[in-house]
N, C-alpha and C positions, 0 to 999 in steps of 0.2 A: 388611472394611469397604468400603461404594461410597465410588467417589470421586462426588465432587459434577459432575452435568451440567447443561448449559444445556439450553433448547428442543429447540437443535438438536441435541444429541448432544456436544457437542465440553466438555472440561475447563474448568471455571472455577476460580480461585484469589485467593484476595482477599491483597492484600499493604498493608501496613499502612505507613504510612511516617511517620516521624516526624521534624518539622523542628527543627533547633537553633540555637538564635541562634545567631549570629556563624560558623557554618560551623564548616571546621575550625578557626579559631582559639579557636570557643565548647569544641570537642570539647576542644583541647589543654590546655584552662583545667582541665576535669574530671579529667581523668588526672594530670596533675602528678605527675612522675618523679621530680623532684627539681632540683637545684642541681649544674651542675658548672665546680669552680674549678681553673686551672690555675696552677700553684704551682710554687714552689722546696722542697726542704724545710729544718728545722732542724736540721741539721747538719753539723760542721765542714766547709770549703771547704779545701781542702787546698793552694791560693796564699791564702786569705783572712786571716791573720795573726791568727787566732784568731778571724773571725769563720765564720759560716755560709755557705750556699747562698744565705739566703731573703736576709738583712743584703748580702750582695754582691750580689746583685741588685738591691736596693733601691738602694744608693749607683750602682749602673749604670743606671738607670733616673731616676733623680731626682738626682744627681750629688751632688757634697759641695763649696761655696763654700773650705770651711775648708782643704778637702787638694786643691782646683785640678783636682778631677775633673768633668768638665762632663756635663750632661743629656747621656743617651741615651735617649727614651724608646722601645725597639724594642716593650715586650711592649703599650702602651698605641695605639701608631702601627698595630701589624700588627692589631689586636683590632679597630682602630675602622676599617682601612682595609677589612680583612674580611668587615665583620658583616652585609652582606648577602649572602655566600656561605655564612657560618658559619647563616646565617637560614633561606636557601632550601635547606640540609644539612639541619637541621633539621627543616623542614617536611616535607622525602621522606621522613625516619625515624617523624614521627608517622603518617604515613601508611600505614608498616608497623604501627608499633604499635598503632594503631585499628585494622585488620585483621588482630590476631592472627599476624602474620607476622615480631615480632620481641618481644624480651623487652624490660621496663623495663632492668636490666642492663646488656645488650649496646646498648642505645639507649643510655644512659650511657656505656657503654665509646665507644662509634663517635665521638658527639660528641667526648671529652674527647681523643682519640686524633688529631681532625679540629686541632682547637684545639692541642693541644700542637705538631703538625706547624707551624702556623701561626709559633708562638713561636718555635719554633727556626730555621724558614726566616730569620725576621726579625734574631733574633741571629746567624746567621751571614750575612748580606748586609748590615748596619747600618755602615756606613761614615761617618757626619758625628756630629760634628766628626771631626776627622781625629785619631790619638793625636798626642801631643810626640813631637819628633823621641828627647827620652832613654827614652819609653816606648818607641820604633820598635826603638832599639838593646836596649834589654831582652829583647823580645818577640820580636824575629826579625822583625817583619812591623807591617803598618799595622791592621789590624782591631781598632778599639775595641774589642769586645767579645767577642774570643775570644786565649784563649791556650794552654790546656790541651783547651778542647774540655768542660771538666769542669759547667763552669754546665749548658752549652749541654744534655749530656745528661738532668741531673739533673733539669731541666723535667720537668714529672709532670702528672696532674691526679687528682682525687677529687671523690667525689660527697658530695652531700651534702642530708638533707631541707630543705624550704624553711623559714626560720623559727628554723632553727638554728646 
């Protein structure tokens, strides 16, 4: 087959270009990976007195008036204090993934793996309110929110389609 010549002898090649709203954010709208939530899961906590993972987190997050446990909000403070790093994480990975350079997947796994790191930093540096001194003598130590180490690990994440 010839290749296509100009006048003068020299290669031409037509390139076709095609513009998308909104740029990459139009691109990203298109692809839609999906949903990813970072969670506790349901099941038994093993200091939680019969409750969960997901239940003890929740009373450590939003507190309980009635048993004198106060607001810690770590996974809501680090998520929001975050989210333009957890944003502009993001944006580098769709950038692979428009370029064929990384799976849906593993773009799920990076983020939710990015995010979980997040949580956990948070629970284990979360310091205010301070515990009661009879929690301090229980615990060994002042850190509201770690005793076992066990919450802190069980932080997970999962994907999930949008819409569901």
């Amino acid at each position: 087959m010839a290749r296509p010549r100009s006048k003068q002898g020299l290669v031409r090649t037509t390139v076709k270009r095609r513009v998308i709203r909104g740029g990459l954010q139009g691109m990203v709208g298109r692809i839609d990976p999906g949903n990813v939530l970072v969670e506790l899961p349901q099941v038994p906590h093993p200091n939680g007195k019969g409750l969960t993972f997901a239940e003890v987190g929740f009373i450590n997050e939003f507190g309980s008036p009635e048993k004198n446990i106060p607001e810690r909000p770590a996974w809501r403070t680090a998520l929001n204090l975050h989210r333009h790093v957890i944003r502009k994480f993001e944006m580098g990975l769709y950038k692979k993934l428009l370029w064929g350079d990384l799976k849906k997947a593993a773009f799920l796994e990076k983020i939710g793996r990015f995010m979980v790191q997040i949580v956990r930093t948070s629970i284990l540096e979360w310091n205010t309110p301070p515990n009661a001194e009879s929690t301090i003598k229980k615990k060994g130590s002042n850190n509201p929110l770690i005793d076992t180490k066990a919450t802190m690990a069980a932080v997970t994440w999962t994907s999930k389609k949008r819409g569901t």
